[in-house]
Structures are given as C-alpha cells and as structure tokens.
Backbone as JSON, one array per atom type, in Angstrom:
{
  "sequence": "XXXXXXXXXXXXXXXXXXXXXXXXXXXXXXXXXXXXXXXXXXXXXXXXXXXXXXXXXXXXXXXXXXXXXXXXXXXXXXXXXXXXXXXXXXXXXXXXXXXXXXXXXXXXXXXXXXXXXXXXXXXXXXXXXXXXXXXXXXXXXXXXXXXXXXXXXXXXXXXXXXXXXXXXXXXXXXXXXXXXXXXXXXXXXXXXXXXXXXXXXXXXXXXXXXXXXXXXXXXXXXXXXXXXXXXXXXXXXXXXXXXXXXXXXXXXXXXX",
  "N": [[0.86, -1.19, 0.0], [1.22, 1.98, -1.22], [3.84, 1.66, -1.08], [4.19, 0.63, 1.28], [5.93, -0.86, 4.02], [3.74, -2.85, 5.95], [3.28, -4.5, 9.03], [0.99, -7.22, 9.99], [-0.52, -8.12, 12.4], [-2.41, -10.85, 13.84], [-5.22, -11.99, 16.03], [-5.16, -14.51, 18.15], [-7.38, -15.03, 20.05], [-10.21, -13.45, 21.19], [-9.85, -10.5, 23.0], [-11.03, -10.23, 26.46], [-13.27, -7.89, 28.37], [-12.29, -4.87, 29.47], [-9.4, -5.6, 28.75], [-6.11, -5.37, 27.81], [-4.91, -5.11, 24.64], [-2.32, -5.33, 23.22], [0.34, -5.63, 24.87], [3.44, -4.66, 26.02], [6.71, -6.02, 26.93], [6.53, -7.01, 29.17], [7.1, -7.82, 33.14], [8.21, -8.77, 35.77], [8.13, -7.18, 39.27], [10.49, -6.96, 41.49], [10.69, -7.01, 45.01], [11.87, -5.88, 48.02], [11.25, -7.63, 50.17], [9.34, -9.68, 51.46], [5.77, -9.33, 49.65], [2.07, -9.52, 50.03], [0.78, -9.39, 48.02], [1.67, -9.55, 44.24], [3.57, -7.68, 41.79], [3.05, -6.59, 38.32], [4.92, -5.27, 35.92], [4.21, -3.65, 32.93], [4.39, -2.45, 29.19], [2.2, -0.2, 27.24], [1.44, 0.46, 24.11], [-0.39, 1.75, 22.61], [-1.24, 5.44, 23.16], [-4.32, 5.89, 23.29], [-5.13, 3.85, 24.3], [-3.39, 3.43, 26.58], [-4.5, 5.53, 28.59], [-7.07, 5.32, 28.61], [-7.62, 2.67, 29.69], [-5.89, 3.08, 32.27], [-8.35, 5.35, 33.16], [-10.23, 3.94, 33.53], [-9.26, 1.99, 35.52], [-8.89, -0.5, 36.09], [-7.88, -3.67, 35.38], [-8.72, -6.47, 33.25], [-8.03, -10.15, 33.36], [-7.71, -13.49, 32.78], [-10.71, -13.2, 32.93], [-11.22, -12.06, 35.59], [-10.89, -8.7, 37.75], [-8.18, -6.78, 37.99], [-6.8, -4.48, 40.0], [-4.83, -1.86, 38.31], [-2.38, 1.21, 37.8], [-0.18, 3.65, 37.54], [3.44, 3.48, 36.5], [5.61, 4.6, 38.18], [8.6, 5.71, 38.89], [11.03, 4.63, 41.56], [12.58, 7.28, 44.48], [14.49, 8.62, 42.66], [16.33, 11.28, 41.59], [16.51, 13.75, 39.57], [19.08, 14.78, 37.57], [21.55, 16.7, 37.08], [25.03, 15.75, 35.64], [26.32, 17.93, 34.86], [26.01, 20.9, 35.74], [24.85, 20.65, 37.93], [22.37, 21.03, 38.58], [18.68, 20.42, 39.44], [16.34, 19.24, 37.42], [16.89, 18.4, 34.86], [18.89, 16.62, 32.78], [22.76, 15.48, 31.91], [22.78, 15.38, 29.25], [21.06, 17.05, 27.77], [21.43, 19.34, 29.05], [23.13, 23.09, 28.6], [24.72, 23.99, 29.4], [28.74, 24.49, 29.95], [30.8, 21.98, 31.69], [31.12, 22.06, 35.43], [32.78, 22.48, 38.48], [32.01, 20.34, 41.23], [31.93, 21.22, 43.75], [32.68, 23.9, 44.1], [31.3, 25.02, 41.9], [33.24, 26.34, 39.77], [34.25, 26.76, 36.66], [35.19, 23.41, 34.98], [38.13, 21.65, 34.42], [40.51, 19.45, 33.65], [42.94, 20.31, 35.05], [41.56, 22.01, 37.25], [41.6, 22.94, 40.4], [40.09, 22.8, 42.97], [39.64, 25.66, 45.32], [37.99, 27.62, 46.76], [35.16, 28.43, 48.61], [32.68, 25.65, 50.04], [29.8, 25.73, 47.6], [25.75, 26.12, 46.74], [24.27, 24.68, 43.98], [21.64, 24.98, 43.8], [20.11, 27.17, 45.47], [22.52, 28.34, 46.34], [23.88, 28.3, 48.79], [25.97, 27.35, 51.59], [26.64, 24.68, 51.08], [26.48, 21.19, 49.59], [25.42, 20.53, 46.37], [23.36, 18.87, 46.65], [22.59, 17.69, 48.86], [20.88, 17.18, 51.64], [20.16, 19.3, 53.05], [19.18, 21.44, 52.01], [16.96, 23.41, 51.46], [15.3, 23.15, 48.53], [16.44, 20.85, 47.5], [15.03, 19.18, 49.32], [12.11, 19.65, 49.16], [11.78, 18.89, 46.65], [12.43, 15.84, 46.63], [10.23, 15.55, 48.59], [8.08, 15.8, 46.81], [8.55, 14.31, 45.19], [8.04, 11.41, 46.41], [5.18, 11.63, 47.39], [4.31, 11.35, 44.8], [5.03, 8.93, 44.28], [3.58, 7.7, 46.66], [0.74, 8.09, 46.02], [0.79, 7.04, 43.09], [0.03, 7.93, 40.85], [-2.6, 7.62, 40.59], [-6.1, 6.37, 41.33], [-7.91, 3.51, 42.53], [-11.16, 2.29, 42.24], [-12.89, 0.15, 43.59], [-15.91, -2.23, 42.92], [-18.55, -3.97, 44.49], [-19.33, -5.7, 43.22], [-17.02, -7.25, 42.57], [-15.11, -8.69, 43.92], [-16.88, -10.99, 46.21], [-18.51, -11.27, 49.01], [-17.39, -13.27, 51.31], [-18.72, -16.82, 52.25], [-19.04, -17.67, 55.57], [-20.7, -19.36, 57.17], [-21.11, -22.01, 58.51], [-21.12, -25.48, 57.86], [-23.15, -28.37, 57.37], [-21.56, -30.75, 56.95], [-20.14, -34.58, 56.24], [-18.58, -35.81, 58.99], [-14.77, -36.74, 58.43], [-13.05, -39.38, 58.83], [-10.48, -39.49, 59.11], [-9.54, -37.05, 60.47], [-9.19, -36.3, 62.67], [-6.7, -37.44, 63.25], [-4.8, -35.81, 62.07], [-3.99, -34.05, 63.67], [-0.72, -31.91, 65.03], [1.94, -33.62, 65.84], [2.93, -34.26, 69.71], [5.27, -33.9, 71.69], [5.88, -35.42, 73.07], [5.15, -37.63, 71.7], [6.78, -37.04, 69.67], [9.73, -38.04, 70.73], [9.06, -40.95, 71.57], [9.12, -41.75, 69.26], [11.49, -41.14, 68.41], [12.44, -42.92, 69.83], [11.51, -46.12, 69.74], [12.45, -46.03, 67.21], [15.19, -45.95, 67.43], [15.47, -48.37, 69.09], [14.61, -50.62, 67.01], [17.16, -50.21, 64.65], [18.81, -51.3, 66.53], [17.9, -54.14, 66.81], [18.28, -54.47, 64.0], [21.13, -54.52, 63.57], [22.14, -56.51, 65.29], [21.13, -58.04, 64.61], [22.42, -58.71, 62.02], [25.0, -59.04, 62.91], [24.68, -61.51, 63.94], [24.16, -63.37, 61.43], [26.67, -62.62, 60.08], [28.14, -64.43, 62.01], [27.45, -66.63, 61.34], [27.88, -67.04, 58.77], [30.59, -67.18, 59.09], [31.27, -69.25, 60.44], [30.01, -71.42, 58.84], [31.38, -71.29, 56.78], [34.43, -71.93, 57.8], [33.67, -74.34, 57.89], [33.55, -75.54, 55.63], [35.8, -75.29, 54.61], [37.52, -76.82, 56.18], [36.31, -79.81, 55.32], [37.09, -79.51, 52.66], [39.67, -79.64, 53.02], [40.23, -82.57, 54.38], [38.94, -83.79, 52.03], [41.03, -83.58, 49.91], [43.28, -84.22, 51.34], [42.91, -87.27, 51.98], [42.4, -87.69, 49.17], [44.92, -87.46, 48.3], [46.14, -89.57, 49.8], [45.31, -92.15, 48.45], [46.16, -91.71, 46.09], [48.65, -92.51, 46.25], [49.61, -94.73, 47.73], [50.08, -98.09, 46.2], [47.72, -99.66, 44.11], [46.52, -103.46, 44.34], [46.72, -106.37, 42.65], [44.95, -109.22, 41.42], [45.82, -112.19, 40.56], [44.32, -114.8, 38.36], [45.75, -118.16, 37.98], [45.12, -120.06, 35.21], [44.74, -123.56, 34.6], [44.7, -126.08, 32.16], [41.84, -125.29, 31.79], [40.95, -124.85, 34.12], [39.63, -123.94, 37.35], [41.12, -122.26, 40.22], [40.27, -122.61, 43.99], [40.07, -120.92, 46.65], [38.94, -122.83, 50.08], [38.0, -121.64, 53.13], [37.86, -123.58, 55.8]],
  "CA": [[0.0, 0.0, 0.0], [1.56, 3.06, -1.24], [4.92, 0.87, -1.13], [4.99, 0.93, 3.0], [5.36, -2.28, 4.56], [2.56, -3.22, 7.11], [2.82, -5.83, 9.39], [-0.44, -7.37, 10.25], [-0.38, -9.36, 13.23], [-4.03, -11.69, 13.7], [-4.82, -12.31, 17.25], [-5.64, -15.64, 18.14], [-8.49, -14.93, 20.63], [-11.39, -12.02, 21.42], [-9.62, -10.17, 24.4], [-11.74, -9.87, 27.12], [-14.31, -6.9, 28.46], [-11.42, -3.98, 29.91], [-8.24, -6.02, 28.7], [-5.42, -4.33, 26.72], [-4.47, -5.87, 23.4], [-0.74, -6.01, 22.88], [1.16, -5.37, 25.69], [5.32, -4.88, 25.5], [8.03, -5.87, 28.02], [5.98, -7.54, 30.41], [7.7, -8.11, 33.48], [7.81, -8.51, 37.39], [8.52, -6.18, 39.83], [11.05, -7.91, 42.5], [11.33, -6.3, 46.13], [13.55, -6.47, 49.06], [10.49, -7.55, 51.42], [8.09, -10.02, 50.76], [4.2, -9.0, 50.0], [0.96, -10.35, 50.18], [0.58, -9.29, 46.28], [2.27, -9.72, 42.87], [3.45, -6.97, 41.02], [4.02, -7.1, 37.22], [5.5, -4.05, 34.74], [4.49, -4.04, 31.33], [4.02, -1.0, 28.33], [0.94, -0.26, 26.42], [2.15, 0.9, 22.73], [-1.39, 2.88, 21.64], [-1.94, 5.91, 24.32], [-5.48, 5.96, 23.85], [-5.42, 2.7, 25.1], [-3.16, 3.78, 27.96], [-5.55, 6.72, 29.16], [-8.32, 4.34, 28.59], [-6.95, 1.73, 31.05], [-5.87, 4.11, 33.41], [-9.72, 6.26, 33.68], [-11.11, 2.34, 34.38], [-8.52, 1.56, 36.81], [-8.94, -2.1, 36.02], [-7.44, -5.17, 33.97], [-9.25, -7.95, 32.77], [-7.02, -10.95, 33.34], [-8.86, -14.05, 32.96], [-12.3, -12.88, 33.8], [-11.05, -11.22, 37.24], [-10.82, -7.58, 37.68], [-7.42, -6.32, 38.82], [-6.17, -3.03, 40.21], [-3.99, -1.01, 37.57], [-1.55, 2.12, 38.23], [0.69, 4.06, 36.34], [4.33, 3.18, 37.22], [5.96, 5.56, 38.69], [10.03, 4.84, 39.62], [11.23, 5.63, 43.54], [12.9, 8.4, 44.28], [15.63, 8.78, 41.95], [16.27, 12.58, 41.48], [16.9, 13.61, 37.83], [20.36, 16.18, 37.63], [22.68, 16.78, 35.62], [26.35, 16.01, 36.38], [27.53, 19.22, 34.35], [25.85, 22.35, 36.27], [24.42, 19.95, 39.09], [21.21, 21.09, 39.3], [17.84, 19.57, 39.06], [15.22, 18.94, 36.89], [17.09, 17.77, 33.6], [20.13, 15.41, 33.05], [23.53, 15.91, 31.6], [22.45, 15.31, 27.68], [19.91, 18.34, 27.95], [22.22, 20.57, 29.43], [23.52, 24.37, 27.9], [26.38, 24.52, 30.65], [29.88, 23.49, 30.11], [31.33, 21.35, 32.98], [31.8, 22.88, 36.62], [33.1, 21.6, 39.82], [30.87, 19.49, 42.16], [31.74, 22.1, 45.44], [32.16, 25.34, 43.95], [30.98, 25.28, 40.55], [33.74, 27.24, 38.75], [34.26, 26.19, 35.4], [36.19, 22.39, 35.34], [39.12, 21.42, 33.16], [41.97, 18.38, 34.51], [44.16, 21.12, 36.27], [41.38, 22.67, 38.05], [42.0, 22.85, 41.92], [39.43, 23.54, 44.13], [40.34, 26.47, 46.3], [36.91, 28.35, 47.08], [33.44, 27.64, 49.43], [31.5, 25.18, 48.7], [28.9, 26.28, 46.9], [24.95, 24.88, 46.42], [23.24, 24.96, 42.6], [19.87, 25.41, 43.6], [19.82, 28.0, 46.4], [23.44, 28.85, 46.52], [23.81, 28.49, 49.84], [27.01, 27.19, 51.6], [26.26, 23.3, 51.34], [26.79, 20.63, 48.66], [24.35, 20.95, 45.31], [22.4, 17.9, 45.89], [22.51, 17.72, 49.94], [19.21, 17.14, 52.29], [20.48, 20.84, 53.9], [19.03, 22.34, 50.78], [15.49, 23.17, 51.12], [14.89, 22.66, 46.73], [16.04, 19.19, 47.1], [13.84, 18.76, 50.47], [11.0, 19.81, 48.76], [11.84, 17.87, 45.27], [12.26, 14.71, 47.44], [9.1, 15.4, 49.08], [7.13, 15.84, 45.66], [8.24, 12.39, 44.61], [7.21, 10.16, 47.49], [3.94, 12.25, 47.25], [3.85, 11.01, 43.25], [4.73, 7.57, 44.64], [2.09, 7.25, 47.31], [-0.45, 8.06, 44.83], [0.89, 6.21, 42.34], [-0.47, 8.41, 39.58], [-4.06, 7.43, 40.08], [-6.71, 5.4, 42.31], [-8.39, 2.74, 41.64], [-12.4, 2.33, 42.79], [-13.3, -1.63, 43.35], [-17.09, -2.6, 42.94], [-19.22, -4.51, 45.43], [-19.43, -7.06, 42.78], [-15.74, -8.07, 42.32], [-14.56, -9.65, 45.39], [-18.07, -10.89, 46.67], [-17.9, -11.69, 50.47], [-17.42, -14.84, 51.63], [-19.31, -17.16, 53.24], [-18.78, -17.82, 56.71], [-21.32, -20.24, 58.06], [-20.65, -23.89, 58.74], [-22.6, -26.14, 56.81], [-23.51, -29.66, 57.86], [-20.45, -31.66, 56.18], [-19.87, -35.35, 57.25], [-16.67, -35.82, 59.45], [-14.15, -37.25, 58.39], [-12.55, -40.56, 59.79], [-8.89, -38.79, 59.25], [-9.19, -35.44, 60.74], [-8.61, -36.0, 63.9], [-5.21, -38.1, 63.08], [-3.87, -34.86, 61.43], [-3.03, -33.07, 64.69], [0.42, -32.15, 65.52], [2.47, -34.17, 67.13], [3.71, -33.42, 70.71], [7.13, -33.47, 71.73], [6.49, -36.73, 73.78], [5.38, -38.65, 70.64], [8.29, -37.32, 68.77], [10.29, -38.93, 71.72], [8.42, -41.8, 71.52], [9.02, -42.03, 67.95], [12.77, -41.9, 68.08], [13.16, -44.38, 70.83], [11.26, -47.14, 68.65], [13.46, -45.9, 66.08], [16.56, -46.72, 68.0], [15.01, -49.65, 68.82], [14.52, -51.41, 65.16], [18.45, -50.4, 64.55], [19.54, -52.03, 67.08], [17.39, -54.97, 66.35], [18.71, -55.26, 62.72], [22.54, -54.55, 63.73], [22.15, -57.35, 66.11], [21.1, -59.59, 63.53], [23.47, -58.95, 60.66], [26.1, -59.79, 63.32], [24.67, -63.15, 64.09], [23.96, -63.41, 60.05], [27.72, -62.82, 60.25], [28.93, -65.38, 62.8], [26.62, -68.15, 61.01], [28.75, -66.96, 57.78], [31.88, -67.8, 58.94], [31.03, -70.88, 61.12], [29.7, -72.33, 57.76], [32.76, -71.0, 56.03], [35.19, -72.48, 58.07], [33.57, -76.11, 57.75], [33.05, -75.9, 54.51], [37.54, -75.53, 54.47], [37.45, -78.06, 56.52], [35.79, -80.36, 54.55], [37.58, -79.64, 51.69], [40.98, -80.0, 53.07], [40.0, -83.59, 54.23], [38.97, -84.38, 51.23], [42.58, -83.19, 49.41], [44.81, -84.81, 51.97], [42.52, -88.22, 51.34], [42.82, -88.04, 47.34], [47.01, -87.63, 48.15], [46.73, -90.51, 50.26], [44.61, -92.82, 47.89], [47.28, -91.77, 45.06], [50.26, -92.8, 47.21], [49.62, -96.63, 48.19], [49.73, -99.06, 44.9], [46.8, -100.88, 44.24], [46.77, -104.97, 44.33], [45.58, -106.77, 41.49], [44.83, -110.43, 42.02], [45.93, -112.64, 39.13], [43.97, -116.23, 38.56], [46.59, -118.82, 36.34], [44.33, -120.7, 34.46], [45.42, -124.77, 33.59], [43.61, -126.98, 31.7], [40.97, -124.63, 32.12], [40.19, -125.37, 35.33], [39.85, -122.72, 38.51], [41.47, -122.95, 41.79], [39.55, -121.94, 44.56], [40.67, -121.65, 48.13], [38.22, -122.63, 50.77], [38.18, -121.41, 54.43], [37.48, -124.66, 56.68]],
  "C": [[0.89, 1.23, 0.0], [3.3, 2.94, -1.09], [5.26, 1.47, 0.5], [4.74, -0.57, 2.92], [4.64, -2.07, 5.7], [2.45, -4.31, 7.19], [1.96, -5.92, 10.22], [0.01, -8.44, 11.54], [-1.81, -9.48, 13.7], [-4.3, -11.83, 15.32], [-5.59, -13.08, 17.63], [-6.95, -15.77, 19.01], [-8.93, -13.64, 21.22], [-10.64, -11.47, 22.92], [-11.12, -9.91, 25.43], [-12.29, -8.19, 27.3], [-12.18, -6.19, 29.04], [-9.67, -4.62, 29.83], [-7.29, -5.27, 27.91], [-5.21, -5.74, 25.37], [-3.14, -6.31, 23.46], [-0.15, -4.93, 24.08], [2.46, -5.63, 25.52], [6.05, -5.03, 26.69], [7.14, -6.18, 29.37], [7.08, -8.13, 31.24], [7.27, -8.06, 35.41], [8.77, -7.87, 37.98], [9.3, -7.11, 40.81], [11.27, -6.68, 43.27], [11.9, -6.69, 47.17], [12.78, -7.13, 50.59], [9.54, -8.48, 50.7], [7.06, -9.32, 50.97], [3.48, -9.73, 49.59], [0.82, -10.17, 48.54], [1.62, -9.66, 44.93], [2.18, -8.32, 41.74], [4.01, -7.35, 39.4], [3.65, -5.46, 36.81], [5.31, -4.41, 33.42], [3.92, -2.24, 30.07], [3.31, -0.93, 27.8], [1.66, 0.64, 25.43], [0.82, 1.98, 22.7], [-1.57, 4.06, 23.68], [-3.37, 6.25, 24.44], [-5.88, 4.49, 24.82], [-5.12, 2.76, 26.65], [-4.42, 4.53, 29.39], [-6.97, 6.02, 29.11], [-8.63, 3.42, 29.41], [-6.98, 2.61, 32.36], [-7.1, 4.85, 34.18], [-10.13, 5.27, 34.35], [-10.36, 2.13, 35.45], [-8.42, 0.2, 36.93], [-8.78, -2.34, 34.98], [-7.91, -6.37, 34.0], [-8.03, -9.0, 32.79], [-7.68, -12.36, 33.88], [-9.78, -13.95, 33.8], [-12.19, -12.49, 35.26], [-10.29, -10.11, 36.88], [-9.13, -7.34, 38.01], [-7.15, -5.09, 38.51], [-5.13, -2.53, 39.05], [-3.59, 0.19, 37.8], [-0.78, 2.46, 36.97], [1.9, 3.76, 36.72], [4.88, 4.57, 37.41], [7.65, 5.11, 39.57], [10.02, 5.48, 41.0], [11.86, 7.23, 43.25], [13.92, 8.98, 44.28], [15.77, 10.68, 41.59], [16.96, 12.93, 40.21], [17.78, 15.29, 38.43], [21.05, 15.93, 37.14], [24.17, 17.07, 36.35], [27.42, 17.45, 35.61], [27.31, 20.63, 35.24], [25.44, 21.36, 37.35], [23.02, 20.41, 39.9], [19.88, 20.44, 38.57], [16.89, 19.62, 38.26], [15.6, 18.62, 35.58], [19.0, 16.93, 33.81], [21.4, 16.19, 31.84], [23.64, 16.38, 29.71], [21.61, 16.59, 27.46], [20.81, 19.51, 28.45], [23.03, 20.99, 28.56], [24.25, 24.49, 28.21], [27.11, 23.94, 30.12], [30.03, 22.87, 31.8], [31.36, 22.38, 34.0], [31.59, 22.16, 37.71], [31.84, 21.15, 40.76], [30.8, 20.84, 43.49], [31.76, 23.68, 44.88], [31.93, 26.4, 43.02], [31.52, 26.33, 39.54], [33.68, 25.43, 37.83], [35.95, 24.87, 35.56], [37.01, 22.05, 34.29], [40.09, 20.04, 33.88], [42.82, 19.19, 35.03], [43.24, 21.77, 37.0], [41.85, 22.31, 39.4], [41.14, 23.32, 42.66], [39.47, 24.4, 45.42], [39.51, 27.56, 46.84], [36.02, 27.19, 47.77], [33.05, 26.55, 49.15], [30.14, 26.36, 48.65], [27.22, 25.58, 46.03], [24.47, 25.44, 45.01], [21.77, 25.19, 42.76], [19.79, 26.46, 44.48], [21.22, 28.71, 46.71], [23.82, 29.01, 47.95], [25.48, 27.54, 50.05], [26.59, 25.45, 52.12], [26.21, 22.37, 49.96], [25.0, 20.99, 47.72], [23.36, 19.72, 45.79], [22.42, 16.87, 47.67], [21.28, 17.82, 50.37], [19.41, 18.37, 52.88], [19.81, 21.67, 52.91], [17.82, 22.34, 50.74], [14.89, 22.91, 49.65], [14.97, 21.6, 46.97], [15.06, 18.37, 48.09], [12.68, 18.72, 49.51], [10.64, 19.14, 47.19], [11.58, 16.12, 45.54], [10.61, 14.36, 48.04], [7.96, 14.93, 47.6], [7.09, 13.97, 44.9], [8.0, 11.32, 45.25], [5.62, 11.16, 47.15], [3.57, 11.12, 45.96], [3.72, 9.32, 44.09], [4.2, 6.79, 44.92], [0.97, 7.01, 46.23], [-0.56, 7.19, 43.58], [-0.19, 6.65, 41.05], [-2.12, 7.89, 39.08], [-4.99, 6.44, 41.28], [-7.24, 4.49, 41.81], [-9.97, 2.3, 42.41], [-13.02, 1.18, 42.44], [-15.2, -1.47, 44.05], [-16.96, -3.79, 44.12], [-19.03, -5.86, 44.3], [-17.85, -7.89, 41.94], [-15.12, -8.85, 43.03], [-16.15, -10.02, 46.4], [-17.53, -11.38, 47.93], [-18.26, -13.07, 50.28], [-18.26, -15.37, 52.38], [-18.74, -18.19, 54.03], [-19.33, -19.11, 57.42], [-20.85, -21.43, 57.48], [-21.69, -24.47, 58.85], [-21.73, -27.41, 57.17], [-23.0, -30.81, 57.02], [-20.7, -33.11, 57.09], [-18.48, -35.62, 57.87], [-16.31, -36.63, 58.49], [-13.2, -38.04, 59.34], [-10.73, -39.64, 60.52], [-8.42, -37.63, 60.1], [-8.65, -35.4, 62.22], [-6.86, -36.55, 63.93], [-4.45, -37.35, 62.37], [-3.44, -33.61, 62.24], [-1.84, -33.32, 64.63], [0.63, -32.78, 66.15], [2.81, -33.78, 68.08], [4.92, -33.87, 70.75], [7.01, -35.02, 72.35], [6.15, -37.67, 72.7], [6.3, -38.68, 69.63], [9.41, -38.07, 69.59], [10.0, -40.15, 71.37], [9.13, -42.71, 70.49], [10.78, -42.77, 68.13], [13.31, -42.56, 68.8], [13.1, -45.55, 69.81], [12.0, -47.06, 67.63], [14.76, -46.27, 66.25], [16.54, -48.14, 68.57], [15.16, -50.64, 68.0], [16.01, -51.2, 65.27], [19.25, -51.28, 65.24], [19.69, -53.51, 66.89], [18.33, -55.34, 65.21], [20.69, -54.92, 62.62], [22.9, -55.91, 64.67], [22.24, -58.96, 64.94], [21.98, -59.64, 62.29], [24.71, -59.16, 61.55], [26.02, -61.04, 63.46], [24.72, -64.21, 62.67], [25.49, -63.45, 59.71], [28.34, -63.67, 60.6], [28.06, -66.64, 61.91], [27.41, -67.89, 59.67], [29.99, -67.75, 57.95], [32.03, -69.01, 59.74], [30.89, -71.79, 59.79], [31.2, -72.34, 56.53], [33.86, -71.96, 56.39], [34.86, -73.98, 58.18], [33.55, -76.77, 56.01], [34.8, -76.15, 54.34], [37.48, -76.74, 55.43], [37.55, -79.44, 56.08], [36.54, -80.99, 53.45], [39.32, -79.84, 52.06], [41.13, -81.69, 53.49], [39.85, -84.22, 53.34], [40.02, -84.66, 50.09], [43.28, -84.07, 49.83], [43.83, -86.63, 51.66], [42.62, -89.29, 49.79], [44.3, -88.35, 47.64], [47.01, -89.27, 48.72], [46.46, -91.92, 49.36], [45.63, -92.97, 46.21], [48.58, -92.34, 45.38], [50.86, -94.13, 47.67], [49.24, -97.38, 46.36], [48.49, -99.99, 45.08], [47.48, -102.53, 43.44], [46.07, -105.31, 43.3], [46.07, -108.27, 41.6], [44.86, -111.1, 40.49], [45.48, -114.38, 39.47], [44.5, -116.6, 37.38], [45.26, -119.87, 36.88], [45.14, -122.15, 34.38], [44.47, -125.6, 33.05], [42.19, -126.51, 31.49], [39.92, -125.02, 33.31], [40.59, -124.2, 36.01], [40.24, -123.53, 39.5], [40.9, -121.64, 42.91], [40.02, -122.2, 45.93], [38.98, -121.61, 49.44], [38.43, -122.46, 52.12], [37.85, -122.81, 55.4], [37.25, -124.19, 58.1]]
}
C-alpha cells in the first residue's frame, strides 16, 4: 500500500471486556520484602489505550478484575552532572562542565580552592545535599507522586463478593482428627522405637555374620580332608589279584 510495509499481526483470541491488546516488556517487579501481592511491569504501545486503562482503573485478566496504576520509579532525582542542578540530566544541558563544590568552570588542572557552593539556592552546602530546602521539597514531591501512584483505583461490590462464613452440615471425616500435631512426647516416643529397630537389625546382621563364617570355616574343613585323602589314595599301589588258568580249570581256596 503506497509501497509501506505493514505488518499485520491476527490475534488468536477475542480479548476480554477492559483487557489491553498487545502489551510490550511484560515483566515482574522484585522487592527487598516479601508482600501479600504480585506486582508485574508491562508498556501499552497505543496511548489511547493507555488513558483508557488508566480512567477504568482495572485489567481484565482471565475474567477477574485487577487493580492497575501508572508506574511511577522511587525516588531517583533527575540532575545533571555538568551544572548539578535539578530537573534535567547531563544530555539536555547548555552549561559546560563545573566543579561538584564550587561550581567554577572544570578542566583536569582545576583545583578547588573556594566555598562550597549549592546549585539550587546557593547556599554554603553541597548541590544535591538534604540541607538544601529545593532538594527537600523535590524529594518530598516524589514520594507524594509515589504514594499516589499516579491514580486510584475504585473496586465494585461485585468483584470480590464476600465470603461465606457459616458452617454447613459436612460429614466428618474418619482422618481429621489423626492430622493433629504431634507433641514433643510422641516425637520422643518415635525416636526411641526408632533406636530400637536399629539395634534390632545390627544385632542380627552380626549373628547373620557369625553363622557366615562358622559355615565358612567347615566348609575348608571339609575340603581339606577331602585333598589330603585323594594324596593318600594316590600314594599306596593298588593290588591286582591274578587267577593262572590250567587246563581250564579254577582254583579256589576254601576257608574250613
């Protein structure tokens, strides 16, 4: 069209009632404290969408309402390290360089050899010091923004409906009572019987032991009898009884 490119992106399902469309750089907030909540950070690309979000005060996120805010960082103080005073940063600034204490003009041989000297009130105290009523009152303005958090947010009766309370005519359960804590004397208890059994089965892999080598040593036994037997059975000549034949007749001796 008109040789621009346009990319179309389709979107696979109907967002919900007060949801945003395409959200960028979604992300979570990590702090130094746990809380009961979950924060996440993310950018809305169209600002009517933003300002649209923001008037509602709520995000659709499967079919439950939640609170929405504008972010708002802590309270970082925007100044510029060339003149050292506040409300724009060093890229924005008209000034050349000048010293942190008594803002003459800075070069690599200066030498600081005057007052200090403050940038916002000029007073005899560093530029960017809590002694300085401007940055008191700059400080103040941004916890103010913070608290507020750039907007409120006004929750209906019908988003969090109350709960109900009463106790309704369940049947026990067999288990419930066998899911108290234990006390201290059935953990006792416990690891006696527990030293118990060990002992038990250390007892018996020694006797499991001694019946090892009782059987062991008969079984050598055994076999050395049977060794020195074979030697002796190899060692004596056997007799062999020869019958002469005559006439083919046998001779037989009889005992009387």
């Amino acid at each position: 069209m008109d040789e621009i490119d346009i990319e179309i992106e389709r979107l696979r399902m109907l967002p919900d009632s007060c949801a945003v469309v395409l959200p960028t750089q979604f992300s979570k907030i990590n702090y130094h404290r746990p809380r009961s909540t979950d924060d996440f950070r993310f950018c809305i690309i169209d600002e009517n969408e933003y300002e649209e979000v923001l008037n509602i005060g709520r995000l659709a996120i499967g079919h439950v309402l939640l609170p929405i805010t504008a972010f708002i960082p802590g309270l970082k103080m925007t100044y510029c390290n060339k003149c050292w005073k506040l409300g724009h940063t060093q890229h924005q600034c008209k000034v050349g360089p000048c010293c942190r204490l008594c803002l003459d003009q800075w070069d690599y041989n200066h030498k600081c050899l005057k007052s200090v000297l403050c940038a916002q009130c000029e007073g005899p105290h560093a530029s960017l010091s809590m002694e300085c009523p401007v940055v008191v009152n700059y400080r103040r303005t941004l916890k103010e923004e913070v608290d507020n958090k750039g907007g409120t947010c006004n929750f209906g009766k019908l988003d969090y409906p109350a709960l109900n309370l009463k106790q309704t005519n369940k049947p026990r359960l067999a288990w419930v009572d066998g899911q108290t804590a234990p006390s201290d004397l059935q953990k006792f208890q416990g690891t006696d019987q527990l030293g118990e059994l060990v002992t038990q089965i250390v007892q018996q892999l020694e006797e499991f032991k001694d019946n090892l080598t009782v059987k062991f040593n008969s079984l050598s036994i055994d076999i050395d009898h049977q060794q020195q037997s074979k030697s002796s059975t190899s060692a004596t000549p056997l007799s062999i009884p020869i019958n002469r034949t005559t006439n083919q007749t046998t001779t037989m001796s009889i005992n009387k």
